[in-house]
C-alpha atoms as one frame of an Amber mdcrd trajectory, in Angstrom:
protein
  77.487 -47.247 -87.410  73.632 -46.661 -86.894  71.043 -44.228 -88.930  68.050
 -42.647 -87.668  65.064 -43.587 -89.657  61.297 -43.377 -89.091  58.480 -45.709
 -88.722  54.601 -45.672 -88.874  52.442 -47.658 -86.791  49.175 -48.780 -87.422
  47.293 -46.012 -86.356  49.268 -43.363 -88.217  51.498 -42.559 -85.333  55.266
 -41.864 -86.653  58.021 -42.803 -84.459  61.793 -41.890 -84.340  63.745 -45.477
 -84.599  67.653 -45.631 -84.679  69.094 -48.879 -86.542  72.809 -50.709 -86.478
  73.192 -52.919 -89.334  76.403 -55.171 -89.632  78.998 -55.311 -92.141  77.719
 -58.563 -93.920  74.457 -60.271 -94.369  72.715 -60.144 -91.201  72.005 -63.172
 -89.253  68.466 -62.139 -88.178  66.930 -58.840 -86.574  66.662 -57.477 -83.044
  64.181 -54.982 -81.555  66.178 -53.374 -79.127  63.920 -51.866 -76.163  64.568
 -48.946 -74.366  64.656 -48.317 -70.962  63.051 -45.320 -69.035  65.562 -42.819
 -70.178  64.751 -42.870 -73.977  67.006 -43.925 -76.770  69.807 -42.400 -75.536
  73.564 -43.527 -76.127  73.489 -46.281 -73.822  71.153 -47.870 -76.341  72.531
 -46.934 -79.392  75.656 -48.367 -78.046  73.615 -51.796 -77.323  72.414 -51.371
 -80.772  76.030 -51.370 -82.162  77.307 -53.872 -80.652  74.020 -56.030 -81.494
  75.242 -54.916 -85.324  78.993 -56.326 -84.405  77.697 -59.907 -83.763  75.616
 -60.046 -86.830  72.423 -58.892 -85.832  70.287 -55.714 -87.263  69.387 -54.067
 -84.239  66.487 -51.230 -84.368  65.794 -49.529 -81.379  62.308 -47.658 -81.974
  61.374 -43.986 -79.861  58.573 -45.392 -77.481  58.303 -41.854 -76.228  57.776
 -40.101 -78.924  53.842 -39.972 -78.247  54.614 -38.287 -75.070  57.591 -36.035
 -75.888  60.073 -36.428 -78.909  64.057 -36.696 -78.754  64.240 -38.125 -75.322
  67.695 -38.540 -74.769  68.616 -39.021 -70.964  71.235 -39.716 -68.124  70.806
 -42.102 -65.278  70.817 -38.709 -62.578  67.785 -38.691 -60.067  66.199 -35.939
 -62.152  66.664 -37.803 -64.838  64.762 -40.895 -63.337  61.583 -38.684 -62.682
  61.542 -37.094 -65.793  61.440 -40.588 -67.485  59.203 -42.440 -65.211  56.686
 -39.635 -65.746  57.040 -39.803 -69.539  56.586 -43.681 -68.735  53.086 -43.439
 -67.145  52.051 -41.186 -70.459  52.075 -44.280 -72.325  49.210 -46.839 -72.730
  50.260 -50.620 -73.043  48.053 -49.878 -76.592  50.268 -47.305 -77.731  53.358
 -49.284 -76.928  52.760 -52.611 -78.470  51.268 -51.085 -81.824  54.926 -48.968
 -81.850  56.753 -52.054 -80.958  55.143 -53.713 -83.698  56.117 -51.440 -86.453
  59.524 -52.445 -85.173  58.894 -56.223 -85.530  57.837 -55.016 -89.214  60.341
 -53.073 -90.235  62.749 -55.002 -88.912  62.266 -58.109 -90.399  63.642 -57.524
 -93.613  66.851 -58.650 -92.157  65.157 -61.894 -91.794  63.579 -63.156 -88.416
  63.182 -60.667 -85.737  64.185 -61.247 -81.991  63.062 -58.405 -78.983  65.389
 -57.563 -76.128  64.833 -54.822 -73.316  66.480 -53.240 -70.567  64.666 -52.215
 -67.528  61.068 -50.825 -68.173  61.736 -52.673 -72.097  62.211 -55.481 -70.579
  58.444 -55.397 -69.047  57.968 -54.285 -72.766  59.596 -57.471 -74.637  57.577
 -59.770 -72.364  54.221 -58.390 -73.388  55.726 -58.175 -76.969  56.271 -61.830
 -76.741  52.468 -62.563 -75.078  50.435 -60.288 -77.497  52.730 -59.677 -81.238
  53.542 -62.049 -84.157  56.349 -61.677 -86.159  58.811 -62.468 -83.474  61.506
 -65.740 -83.073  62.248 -64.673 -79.278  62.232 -62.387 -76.487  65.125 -61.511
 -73.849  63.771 -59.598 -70.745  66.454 -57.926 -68.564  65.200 -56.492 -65.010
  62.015 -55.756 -66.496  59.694 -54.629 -63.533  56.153 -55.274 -64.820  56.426
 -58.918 -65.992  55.644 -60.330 -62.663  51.651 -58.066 -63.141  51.552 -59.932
 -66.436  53.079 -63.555 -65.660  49.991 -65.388 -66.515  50.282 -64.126 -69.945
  51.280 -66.926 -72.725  54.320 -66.447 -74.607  53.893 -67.230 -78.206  57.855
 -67.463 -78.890  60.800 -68.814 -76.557  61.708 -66.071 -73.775  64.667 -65.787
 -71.340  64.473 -63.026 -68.458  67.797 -62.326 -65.892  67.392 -60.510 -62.323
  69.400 -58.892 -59.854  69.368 -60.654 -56.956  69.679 -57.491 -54.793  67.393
 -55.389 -57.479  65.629 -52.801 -55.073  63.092 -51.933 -57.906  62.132 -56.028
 -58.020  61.593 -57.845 -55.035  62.975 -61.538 -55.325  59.600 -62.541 -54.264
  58.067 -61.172 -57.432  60.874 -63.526 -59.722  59.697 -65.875 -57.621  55.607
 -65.417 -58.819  57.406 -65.642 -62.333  58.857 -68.560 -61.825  55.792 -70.255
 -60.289  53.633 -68.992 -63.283  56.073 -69.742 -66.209  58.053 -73.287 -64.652
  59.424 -73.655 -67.765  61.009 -70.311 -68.865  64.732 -69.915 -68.287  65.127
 -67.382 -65.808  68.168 -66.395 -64.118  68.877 -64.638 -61.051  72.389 -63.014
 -60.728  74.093 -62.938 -57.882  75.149 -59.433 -55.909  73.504 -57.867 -58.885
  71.189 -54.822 -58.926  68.893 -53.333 -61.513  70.690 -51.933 -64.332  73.426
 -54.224 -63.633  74.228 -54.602 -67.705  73.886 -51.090 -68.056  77.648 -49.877
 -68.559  76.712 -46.155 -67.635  75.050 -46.758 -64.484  77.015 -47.221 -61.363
  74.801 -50.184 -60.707  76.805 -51.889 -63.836  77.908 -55.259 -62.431  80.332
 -56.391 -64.813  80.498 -60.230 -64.333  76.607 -60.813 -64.411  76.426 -58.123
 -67.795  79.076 -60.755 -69.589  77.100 -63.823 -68.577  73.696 -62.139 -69.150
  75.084 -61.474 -72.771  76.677 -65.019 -73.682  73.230 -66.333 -72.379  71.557
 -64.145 -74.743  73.704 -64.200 -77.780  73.330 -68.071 -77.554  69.675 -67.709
 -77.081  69.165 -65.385 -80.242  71.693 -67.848 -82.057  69.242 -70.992 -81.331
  65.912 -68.789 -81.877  66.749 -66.214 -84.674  69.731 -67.298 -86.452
């Protein structure tokens, strides 16, 4: 269903991107962020099924500055192989890629962010420092809590694992405190990763409710 394409952010930097569109006229646009591990099938697979409901989903390379084609599995060597390529990237470098996302994305009409895991931290920031985006989803993203002062300029909805060993409760908590207005849900006997279908930290019951909560949110917010 998807195509690779490339984009170009402001400073010059090309990045790999892989888009789904759907069938018909597309409801509105989603920037689909990766988590540590690259754009790898999981998220081309999120990307599809984005596509499916409507949306065109464009997932861009956020490593390519560090190494091209990262394409990995949820081992333990794949872990440190993609939190090292994680700490390569500058917050700078990130948000101008994410960006040229937002851009190229919006010909489908307006553009909504959602990330998984470290692109979760990713589509919060997104939401504090970008334009051009309706919305932002944040699944498990690990970083927010450093950055919860930060002002969204669009609607946001986050979910957590309750038992998330990678994010204490007491860090959702800080969120909470800081943003006492955003949605954020907490799910129950989940762990991080929980919507990811290839991890055995999938939790299948939070992952469907997660999704209707986000589908309707992207529904009210992008179209």
């Amino acid at each position: 269903m998807g195509k690779a394409l490339t984009l170009t952010a402001s400073d010059g930097h090309k990045l790999s991107a892989y888009r789904a569109d759907p069938a018909g006229k597309p409801k509105g646009a989603l920037v689909v962020i990766q988590e540590i591990f690259g754009v790898n099938s999981h998220i081309r697979e999120v990307c599809d099924g984005f596509a499916k409901d409507g949306y065109a989903a464009l997932a861009p390379a956020l490593f390519d500055r560090a190494q091209r084609g990262v394409d990995l599995g949820y081992t333990a060597p794949d872990i440190e192989v993609g939190r090292a390529l994680r700490g390569k990237i500058g917050w700078d470098a990130v948000l101008k890629d994410v960006a040229a996302a937002i851009k190229a994305a919006s010909d489908a009409g307006k553009v909504g962010i959602v990330g998984y895991c470290w692109g979760g931290s990713v589509a919060w920031r997104a939401a504090t420092q970008l334009s051009g985006l309706s919305g932002a989803v944040g699944y498990y993203g690990g970083q927010i809590a450093e950055f919860k002062d930060e002002k969204p300029k669009v609607p946001v909805l986050l979910h957590f694992g309750e038992v998330d060993a990678s994010i204490p409760l007491g860090d959702v908590e800080k969120i909470k405190a800081a943003q006492p207005k955003l949605p954020i849900h907490v799910y129950p006997g989940a762990g991080h990763g929980f919507s990811c279908d290839h991890r055995p930290s999938f939790h299948k019951a939070s992952h469907e409710l997660a999704r209707k909560r986000t589908m309707e949110f992207f529904a009210k917010h992008v179209g």
